[in-house]
BALOBA-1460 file (C-alpha; in Angstrom, 3 decimals):
// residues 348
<rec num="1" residu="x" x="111.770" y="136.723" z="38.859"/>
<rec num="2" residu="x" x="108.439" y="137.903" z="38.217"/>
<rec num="3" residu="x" x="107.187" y="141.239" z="38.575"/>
<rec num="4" residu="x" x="104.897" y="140.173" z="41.268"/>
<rec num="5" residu="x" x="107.080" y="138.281" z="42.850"/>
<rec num="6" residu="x" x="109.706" y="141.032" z="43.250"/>
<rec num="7" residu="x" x="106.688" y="143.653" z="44.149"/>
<rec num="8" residu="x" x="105.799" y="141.944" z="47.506"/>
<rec num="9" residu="x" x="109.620" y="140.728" z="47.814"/>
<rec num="10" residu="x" x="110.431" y="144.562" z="47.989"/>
<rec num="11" residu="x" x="107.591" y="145.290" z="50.113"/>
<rec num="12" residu="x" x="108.100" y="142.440" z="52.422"/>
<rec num="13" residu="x" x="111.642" y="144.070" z="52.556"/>
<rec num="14" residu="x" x="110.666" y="147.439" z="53.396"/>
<rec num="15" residu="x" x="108.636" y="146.438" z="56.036"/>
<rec num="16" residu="x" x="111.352" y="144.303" z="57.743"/>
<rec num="17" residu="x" x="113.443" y="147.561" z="57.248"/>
<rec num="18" residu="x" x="110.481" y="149.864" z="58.699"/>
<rec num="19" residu="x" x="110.081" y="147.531" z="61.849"/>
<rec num="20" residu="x" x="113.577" y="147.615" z="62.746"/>
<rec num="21" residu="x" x="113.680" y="151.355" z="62.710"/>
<rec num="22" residu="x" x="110.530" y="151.714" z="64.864"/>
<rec num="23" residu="x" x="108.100" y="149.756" z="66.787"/>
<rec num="24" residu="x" x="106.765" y="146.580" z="65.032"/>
<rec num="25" residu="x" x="103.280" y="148.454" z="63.424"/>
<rec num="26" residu="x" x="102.036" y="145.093" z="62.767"/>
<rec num="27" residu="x" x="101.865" y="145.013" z="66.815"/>
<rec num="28" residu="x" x="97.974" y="146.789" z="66.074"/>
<rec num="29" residu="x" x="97.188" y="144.991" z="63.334"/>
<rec num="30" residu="x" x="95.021" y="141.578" z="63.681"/>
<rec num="31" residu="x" x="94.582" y="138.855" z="60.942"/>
<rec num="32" residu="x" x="91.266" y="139.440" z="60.086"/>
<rec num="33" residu="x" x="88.844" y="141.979" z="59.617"/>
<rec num="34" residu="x" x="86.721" y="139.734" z="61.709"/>
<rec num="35" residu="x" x="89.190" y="139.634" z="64.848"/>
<rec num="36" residu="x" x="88.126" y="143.465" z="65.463"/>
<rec num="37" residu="x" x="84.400" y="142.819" z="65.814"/>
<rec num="38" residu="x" x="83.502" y="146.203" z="63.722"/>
<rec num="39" residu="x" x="80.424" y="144.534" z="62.268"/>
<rec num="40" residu="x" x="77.480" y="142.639" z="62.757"/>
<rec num="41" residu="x" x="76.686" y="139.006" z="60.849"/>
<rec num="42" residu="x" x="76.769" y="139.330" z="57.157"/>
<rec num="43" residu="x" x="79.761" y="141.574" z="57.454"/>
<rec num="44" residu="x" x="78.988" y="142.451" z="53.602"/>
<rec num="45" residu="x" x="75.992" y="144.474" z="54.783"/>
<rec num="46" residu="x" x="78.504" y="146.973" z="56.572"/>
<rec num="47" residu="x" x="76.498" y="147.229" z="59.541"/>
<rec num="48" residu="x" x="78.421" y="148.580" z="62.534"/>
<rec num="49" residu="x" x="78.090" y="146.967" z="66.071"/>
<rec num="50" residu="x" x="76.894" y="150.178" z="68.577"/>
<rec num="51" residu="x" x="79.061" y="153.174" z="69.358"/>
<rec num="52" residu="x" x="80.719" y="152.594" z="65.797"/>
<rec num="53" residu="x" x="79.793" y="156.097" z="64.250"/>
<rec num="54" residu="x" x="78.855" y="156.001" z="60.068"/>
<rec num="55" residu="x" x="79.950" y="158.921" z="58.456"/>
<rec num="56" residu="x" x="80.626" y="160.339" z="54.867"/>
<rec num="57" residu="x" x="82.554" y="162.924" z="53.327"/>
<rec num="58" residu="x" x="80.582" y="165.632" z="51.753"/>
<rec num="59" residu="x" x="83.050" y="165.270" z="48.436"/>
<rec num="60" residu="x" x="84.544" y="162.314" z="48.144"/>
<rec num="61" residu="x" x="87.885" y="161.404" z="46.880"/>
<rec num="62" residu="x" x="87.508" y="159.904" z="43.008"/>
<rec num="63" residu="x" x="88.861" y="155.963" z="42.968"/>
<rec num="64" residu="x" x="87.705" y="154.239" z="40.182"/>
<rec num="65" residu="x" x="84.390" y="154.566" z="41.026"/>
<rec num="66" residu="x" x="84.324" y="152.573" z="43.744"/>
<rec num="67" residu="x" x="81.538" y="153.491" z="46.454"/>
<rec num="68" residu="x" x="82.547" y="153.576" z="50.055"/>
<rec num="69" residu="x" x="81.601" y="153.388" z="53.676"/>
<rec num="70" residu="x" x="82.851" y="154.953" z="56.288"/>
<rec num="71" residu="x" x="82.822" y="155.014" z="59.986"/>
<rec num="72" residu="x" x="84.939" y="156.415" z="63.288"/>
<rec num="73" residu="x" x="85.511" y="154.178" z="66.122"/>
<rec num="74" residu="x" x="87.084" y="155.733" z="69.374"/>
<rec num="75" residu="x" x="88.341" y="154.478" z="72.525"/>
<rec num="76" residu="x" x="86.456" y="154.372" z="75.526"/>
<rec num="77" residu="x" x="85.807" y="157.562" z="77.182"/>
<rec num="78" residu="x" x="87.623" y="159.507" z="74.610"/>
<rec num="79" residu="x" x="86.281" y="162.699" z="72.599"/>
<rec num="80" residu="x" x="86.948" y="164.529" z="69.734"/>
<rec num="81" residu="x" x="88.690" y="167.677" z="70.295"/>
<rec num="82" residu="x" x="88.124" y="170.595" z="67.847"/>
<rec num="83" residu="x" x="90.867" y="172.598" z="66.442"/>
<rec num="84" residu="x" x="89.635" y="174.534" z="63.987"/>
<rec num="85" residu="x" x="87.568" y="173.820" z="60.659"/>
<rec num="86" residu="x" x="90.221" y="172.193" z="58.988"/>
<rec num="87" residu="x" x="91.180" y="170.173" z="62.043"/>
<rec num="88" residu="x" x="90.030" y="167.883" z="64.252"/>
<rec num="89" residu="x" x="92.316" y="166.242" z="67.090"/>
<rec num="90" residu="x" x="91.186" y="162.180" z="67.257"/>
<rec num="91" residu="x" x="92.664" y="160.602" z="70.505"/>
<rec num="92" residu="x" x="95.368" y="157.511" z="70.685"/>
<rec num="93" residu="x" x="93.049" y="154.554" z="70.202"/>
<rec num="94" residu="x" x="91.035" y="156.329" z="67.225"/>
<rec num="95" residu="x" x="90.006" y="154.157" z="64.443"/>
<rec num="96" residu="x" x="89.240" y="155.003" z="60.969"/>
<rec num="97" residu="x" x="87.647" y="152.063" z="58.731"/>
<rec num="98" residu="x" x="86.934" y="152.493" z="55.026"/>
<rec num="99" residu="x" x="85.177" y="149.767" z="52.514"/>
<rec num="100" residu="x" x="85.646" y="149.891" z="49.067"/>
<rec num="101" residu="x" x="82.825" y="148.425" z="47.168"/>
<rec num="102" residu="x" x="81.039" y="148.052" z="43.601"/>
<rec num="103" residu="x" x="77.500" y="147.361" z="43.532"/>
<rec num="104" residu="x" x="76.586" y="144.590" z="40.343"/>
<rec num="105" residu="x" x="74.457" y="148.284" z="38.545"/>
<rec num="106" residu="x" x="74.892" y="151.226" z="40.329"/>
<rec num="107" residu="x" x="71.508" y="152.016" z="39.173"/>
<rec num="108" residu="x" x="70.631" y="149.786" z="42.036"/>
<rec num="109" residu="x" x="73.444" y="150.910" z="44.079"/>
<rec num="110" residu="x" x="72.008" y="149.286" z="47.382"/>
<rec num="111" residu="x" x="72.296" y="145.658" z="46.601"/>
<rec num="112" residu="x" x="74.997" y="142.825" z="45.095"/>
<rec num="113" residu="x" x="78.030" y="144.484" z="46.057"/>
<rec num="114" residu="x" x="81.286" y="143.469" z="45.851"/>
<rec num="115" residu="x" x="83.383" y="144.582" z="48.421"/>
<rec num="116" residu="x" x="87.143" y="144.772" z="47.253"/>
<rec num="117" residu="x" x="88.822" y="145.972" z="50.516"/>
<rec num="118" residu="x" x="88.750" y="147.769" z="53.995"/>
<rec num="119" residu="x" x="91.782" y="150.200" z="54.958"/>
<rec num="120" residu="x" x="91.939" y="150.911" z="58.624"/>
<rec num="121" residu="x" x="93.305" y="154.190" z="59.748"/>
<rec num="122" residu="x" x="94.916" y="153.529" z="63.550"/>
<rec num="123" residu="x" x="96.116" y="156.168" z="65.426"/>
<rec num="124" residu="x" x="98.576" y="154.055" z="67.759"/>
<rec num="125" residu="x" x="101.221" y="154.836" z="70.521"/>
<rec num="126" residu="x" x="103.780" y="155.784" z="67.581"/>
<rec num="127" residu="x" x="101.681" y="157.812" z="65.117"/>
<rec num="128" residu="x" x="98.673" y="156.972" z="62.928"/>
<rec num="129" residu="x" x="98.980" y="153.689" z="60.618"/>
<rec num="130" residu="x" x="97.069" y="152.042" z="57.979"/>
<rec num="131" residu="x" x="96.297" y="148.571" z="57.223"/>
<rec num="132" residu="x" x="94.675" y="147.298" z="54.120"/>
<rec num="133" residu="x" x="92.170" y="143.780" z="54.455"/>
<rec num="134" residu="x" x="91.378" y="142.457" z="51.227"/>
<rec num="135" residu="x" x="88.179" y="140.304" z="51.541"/>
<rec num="136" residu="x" x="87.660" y="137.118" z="50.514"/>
<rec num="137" residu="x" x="85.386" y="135.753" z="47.019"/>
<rec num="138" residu="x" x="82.972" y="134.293" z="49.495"/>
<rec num="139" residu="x" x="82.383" y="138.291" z="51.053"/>
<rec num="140" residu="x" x="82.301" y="136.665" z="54.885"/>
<rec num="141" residu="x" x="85.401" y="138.429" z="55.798"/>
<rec num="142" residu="x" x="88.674" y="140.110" z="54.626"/>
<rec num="143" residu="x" x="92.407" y="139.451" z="55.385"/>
<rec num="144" residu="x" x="95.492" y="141.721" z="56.555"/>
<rec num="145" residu="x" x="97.837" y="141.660" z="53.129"/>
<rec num="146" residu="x" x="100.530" y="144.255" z="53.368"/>
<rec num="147" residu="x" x="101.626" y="144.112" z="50.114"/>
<rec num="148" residu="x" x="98.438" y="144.784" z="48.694"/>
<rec num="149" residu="x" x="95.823" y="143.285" z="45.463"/>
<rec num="150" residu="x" x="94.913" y="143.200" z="42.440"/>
<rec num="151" residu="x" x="91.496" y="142.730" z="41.433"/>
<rec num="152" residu="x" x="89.506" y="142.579" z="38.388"/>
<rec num="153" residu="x" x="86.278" y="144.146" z="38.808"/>
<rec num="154" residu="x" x="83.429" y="144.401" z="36.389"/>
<rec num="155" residu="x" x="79.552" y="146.619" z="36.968"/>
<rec num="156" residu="x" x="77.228" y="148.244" z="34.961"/>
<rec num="157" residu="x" x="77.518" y="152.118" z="35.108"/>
<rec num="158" residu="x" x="74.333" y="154.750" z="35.646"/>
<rec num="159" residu="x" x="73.853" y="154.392" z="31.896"/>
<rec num="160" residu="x" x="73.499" y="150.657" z="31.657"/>
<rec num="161" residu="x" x="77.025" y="150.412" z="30.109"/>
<rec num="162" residu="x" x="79.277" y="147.663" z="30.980"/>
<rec num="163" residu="x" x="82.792" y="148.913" z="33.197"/>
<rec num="164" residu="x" x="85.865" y="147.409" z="34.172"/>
<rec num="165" residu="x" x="88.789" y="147.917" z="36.073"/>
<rec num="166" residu="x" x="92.058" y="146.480" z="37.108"/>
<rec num="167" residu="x" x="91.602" y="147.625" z="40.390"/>
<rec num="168" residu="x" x="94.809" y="147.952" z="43.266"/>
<rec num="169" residu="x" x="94.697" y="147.771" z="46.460"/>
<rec num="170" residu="x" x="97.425" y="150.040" z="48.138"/>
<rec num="171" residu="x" x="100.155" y="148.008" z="49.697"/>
<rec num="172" residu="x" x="101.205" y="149.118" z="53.370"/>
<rec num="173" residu="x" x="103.892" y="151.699" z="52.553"/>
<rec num="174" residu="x" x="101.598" y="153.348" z="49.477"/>
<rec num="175" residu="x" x="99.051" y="154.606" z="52.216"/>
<rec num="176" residu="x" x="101.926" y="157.368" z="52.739"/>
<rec num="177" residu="x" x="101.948" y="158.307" z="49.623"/>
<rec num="178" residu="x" x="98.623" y="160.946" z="50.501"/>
<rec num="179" residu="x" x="98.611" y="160.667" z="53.968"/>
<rec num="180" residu="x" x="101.647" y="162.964" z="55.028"/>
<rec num="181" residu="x" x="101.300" y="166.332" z="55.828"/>
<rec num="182" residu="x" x="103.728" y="168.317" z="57.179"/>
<rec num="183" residu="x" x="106.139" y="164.996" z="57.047"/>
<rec num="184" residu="x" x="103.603" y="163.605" z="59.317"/>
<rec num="185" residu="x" x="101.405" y="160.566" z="58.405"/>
<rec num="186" residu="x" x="97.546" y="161.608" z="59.307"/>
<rec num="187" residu="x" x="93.957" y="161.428" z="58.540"/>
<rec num="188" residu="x" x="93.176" y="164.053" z="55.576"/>
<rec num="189" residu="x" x="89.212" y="163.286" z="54.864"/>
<rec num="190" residu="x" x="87.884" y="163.603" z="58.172"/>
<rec num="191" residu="x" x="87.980" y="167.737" z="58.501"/>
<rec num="192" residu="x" x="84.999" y="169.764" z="60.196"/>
<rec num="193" residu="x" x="84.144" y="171.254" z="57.616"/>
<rec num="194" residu="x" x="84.103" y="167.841" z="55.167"/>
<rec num="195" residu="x" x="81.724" y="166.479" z="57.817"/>
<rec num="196" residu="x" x="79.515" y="169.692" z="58.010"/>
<rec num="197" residu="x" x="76.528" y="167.403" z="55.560"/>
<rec num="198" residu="x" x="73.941" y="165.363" z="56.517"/>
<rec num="199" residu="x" x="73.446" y="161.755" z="56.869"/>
<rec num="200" residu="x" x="70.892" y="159.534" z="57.510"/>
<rec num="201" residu="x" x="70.482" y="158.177" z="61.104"/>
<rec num="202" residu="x" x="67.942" y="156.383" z="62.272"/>
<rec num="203" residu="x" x="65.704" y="156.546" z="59.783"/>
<rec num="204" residu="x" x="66.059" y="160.520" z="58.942"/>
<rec num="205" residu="x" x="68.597" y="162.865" z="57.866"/>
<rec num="206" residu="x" x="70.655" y="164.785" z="60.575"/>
<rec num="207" residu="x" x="73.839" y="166.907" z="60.438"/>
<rec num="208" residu="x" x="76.749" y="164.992" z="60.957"/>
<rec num="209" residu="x" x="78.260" y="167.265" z="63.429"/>
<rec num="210" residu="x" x="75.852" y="167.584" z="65.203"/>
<rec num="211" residu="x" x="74.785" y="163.807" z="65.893"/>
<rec num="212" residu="x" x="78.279" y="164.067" z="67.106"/>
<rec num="213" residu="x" x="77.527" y="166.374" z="69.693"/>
<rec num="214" residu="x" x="74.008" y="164.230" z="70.304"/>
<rec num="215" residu="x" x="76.318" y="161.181" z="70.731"/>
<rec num="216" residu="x" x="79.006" y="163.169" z="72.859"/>
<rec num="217" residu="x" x="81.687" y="162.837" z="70.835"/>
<rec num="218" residu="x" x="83.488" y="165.678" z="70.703"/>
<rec num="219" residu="x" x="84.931" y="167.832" z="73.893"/>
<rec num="220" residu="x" x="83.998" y="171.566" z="73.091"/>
<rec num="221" residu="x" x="82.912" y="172.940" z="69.437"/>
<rec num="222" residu="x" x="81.831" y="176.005" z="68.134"/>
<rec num="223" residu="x" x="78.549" y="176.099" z="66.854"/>
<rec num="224" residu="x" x="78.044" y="173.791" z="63.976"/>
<rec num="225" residu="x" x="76.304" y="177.280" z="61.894"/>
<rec num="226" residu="x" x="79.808" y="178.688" z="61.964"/>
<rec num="227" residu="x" x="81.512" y="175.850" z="60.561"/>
<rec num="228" residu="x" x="82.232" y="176.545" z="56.854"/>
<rec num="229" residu="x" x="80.952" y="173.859" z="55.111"/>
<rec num="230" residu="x" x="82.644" y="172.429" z="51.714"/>
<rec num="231" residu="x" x="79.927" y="171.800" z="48.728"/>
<rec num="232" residu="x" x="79.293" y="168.875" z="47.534"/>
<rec num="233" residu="x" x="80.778" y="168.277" z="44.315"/>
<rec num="234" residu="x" x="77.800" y="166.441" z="42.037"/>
<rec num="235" residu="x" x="75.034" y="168.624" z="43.651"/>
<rec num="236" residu="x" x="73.262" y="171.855" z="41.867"/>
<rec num="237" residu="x" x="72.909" y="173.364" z="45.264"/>
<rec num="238" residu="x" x="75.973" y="174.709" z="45.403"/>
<rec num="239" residu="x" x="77.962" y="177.060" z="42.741"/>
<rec num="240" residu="x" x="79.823" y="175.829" z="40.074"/>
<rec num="241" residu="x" x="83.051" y="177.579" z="41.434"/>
<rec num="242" residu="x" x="82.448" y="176.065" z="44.671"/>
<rec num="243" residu="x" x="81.888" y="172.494" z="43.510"/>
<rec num="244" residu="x" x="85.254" y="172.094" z="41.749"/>
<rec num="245" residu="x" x="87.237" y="173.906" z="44.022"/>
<rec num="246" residu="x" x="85.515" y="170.947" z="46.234"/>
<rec num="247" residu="x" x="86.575" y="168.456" z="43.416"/>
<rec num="248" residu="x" x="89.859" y="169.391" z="43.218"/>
<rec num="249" residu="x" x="90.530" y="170.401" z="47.127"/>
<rec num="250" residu="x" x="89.208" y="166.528" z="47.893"/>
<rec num="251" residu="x" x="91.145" y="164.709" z="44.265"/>
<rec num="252" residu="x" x="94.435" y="166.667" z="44.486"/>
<rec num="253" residu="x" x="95.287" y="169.250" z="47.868"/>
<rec num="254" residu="x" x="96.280" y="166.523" z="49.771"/>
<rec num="255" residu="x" x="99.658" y="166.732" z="47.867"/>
<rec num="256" residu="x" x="99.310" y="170.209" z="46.548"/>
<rec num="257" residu="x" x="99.572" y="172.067" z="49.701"/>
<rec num="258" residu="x" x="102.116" y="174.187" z="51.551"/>
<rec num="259" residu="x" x="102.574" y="171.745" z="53.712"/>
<rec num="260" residu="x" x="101.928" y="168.894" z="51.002"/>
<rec num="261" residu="x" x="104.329" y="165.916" z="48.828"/>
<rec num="262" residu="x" x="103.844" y="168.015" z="45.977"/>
<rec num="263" residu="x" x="104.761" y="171.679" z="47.634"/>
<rec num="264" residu="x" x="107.616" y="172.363" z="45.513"/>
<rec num="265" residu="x" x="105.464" y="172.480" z="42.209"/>
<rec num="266" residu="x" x="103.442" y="175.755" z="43.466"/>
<rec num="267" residu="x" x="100.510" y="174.757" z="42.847"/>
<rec num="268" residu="x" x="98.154" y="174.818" z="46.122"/>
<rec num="269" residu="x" x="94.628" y="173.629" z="45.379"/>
<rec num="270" residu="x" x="93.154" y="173.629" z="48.857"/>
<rec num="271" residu="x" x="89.851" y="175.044" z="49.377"/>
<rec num="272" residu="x" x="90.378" y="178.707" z="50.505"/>
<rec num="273" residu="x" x="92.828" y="179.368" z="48.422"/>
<rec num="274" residu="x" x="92.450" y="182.937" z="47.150"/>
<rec num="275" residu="x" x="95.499" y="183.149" z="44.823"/>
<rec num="276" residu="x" x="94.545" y="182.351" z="41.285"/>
<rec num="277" residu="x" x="98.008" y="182.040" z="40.115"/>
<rec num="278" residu="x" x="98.459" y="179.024" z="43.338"/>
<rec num="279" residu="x" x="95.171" y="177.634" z="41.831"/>
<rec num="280" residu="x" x="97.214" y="177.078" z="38.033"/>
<rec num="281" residu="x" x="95.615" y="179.859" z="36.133"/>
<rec num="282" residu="x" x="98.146" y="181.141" z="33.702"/>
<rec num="283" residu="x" x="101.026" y="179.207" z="36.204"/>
<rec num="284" residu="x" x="103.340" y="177.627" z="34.012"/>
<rec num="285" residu="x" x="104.276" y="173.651" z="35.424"/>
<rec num="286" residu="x" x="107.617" y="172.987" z="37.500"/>
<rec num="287" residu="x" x="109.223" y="169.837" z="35.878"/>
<rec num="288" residu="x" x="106.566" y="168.249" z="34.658"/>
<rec num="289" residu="x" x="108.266" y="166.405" z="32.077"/>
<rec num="290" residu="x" x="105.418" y="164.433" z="29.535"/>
<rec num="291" residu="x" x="103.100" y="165.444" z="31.948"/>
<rec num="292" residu="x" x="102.461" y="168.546" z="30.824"/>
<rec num="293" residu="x" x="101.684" y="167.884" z="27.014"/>
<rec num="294" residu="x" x="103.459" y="170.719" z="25.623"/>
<rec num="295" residu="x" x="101.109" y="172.822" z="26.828"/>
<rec num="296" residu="x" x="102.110" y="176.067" z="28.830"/>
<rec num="297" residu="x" x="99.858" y="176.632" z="31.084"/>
<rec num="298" residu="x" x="98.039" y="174.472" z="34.350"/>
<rec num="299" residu="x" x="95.185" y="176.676" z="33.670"/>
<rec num="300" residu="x" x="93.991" y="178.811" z="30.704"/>
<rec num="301" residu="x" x="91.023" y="180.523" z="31.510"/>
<rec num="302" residu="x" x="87.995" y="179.640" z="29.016"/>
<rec num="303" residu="x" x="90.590" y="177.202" z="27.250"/>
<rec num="304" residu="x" x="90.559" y="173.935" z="28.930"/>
<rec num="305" residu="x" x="92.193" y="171.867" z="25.678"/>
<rec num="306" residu="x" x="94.968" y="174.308" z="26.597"/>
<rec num="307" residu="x" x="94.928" y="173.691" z="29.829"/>
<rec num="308" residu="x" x="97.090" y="170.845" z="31.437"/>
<rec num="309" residu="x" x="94.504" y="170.350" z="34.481"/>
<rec num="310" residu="x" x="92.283" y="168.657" z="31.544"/>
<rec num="311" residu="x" x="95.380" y="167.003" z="29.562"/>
<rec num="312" residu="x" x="96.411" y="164.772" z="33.010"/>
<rec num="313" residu="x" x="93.002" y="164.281" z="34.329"/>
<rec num="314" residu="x" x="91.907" y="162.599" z="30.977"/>
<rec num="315" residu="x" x="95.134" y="160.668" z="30.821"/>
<rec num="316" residu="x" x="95.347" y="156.931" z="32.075"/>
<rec num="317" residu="x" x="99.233" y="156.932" z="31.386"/>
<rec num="318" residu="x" x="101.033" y="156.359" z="34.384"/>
<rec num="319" residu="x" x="103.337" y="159.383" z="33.511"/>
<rec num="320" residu="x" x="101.254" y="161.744" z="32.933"/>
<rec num="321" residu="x" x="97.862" y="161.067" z="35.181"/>
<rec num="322" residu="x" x="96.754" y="163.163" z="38.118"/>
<rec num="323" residu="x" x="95.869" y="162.045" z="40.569"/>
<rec num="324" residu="x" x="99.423" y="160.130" z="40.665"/>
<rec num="325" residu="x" x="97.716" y="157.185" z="42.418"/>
<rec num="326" residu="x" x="94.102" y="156.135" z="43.234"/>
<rec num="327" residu="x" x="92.874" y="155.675" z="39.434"/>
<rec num="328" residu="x" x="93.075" y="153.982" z="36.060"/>
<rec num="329" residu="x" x="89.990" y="155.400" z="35.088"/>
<rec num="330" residu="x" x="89.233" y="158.883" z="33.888"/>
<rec num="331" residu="x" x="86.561" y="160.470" z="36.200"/>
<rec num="332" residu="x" x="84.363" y="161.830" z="32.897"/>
<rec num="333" residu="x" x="82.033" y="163.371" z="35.277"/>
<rec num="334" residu="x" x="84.937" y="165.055" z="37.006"/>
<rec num="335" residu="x" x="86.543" y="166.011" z="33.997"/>
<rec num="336" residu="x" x="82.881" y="167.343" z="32.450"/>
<rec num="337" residu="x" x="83.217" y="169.492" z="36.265"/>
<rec num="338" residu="x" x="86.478" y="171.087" z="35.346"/>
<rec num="339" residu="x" x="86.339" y="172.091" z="32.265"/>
<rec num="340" residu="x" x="83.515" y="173.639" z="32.532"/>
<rec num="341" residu="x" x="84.755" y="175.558" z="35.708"/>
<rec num="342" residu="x" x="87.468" y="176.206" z="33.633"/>
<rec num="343" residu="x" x="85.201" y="178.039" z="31.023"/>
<rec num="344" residu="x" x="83.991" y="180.233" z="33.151"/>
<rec num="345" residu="x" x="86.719" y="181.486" z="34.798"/>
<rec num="346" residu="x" x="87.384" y="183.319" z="31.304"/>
<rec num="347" residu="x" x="84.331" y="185.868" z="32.456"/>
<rec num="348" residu="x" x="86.515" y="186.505" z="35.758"/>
């Protein structure tokens, strides 16, 4: 049998074994992107019918360096209620949609995309869900495929070189892979303080929070000026300390948490984490097997060749990569990030 063949045959298979157990998720899910009405004719141009909010993450998750658009739809009458700055509660009927697109030259990012996929984040009756659409060659709409794609993709980077990339599209049961917390499956990029940027509405720049609040989307909220806010990753604005703990809060905490897939290792990279042995530095790895290139440490302070951080980011082997899944590529500008965080911690 081939190895495709047997990949959706297991998939198929867990599903059939996941609906039995629970509710039918499919029971959400429509055929198309289309069915939902989410976006105006072209649907390539990713323009959202009204009371479809466009947001974006102030660091964004690394895959492949495929852009992305974003955008929260909720149910009638519903608001947002705050929790805290890590937290948001989204009501039943919540939808999260996210498009994964390559322009032809992202040094004209705003025109001849292709548009690979669109995951849908659903928070239903039994828990949140998510559904991958892959869309079609033609670009007029995408189609519900639970077991996932594979798609060859080709652009020209911000240098004018030519890039490729075997690029996957999650099957149904991978979207658990990041999304649990706590053994619960939830949204992880839509935090306050993730949203605490701007964006451009209407034809000017305005704090995303806050054109929440304009829009009344959320109950009750502190003001937005007390909200941490996490930097932005690529920009000089903020520290250098503060954009890679960004980087690597946004690329790898979603596992390495307390409450995380990866918990057992020790290794918490969230945000606010204080503890620099948590963070890797001088923390020697927890089975790591080839992963951790005979080196000792996860960090080495002023030594990233001797640090593992640098070894698995600039790997593409599927044994030895981190992020586990989400890339073939090796971020270089991510990498460039690290290391030199990494440098300067030796002055700490």
């Amino acid at each position: 049998m081939p190895v495709s063949t047997f990949t959706n045959s297991l998939v198929t298979g867990l599903f059939v074994l996941f609906s039995l157990i629970k509710a039918n998720p499919l029971e959400y899910a429509k055929p198309k992107l289309s069915d939902y009405g989410f976006f105006r004719e072209p649907m390539a141009e990713q323009i959202p019918v009204d009371n479809i909010f466009p947001y974006r993450i102030s660091t964004p998750l690394f895959t492949d360096y495929a852009l992305k658009s974003r955008f929260i739809v909720l149910p009638d009458g519903k608001k947002v209620s705050y929790i805290s700055s890590e937290e948001f509660d989204f009501p039943v009927g919540t939808i999260f949609i996210k498009t994964f697109y390559y322009p032809a030259d992202f040094r004209a990012p705003e025109k001849d995309w292709q548009i690979i996929e669109t995951r849908l984040l659903m928070h239903t009756l039994e828990g949140w869900t998510g559904y991958p659409y892959v869309w079609n060659t033609e670009q007029t709409d995408a189609v519900l495929e639970i077991a996932g794609d594979r798609q060859k993709v080709s652009w020209i980077d911000k240098q004018g070189k030519s890039q490729n990339v075997n690029y996957l599209v999650p099957n149904f049961n991978m979207c658990k892979g990041c999304h649990v917390i706590d053994k619960t499956f939830q949204p992880i990029g839509p935090k306050p303080r993730l949203l605490n940027c701007d964006n451009y509405y209407d034809g000017a720049h305005k704090n995303q929070l806050e054109k929440m609040l304009e829009l009344d989307m959320i109950d009750e909220m502190p003001s937005v000026e007390t909200i941490p806010a996490t930097a932005e990753w690529g920009s000089e604005h903020y520290s250098l300390n503060d954009r890679a703990r960004a980087y690597l809060d946004v690329n790898c905490a979603h596992c390495h948490n307390s409450k995380g897939p990866a918990n057992t290792s020790g290794l918490f990279l969230e945000y606010n984490e204080k503890d620099l042995k948590k963070l890797g530095v001088f923390k020697p790895p927890i089975a790591a097997g080839r992963g951790s290139g005979n080196l000792d440490f996860n960090i080495v302070p002023g030594k990233p060749d001797k640090s593992i951080f640098i070894f698995r980011m600039e790997s593409t082997d599927p044994g030895i990569l981190m992020p586990e899944s989400g890339r073939k590529m090796v971020h270089k500008e991510g990498v460039a990030l690290i290391r030199d965080w990494i440098l300067s911690l030796e002055d700490n």
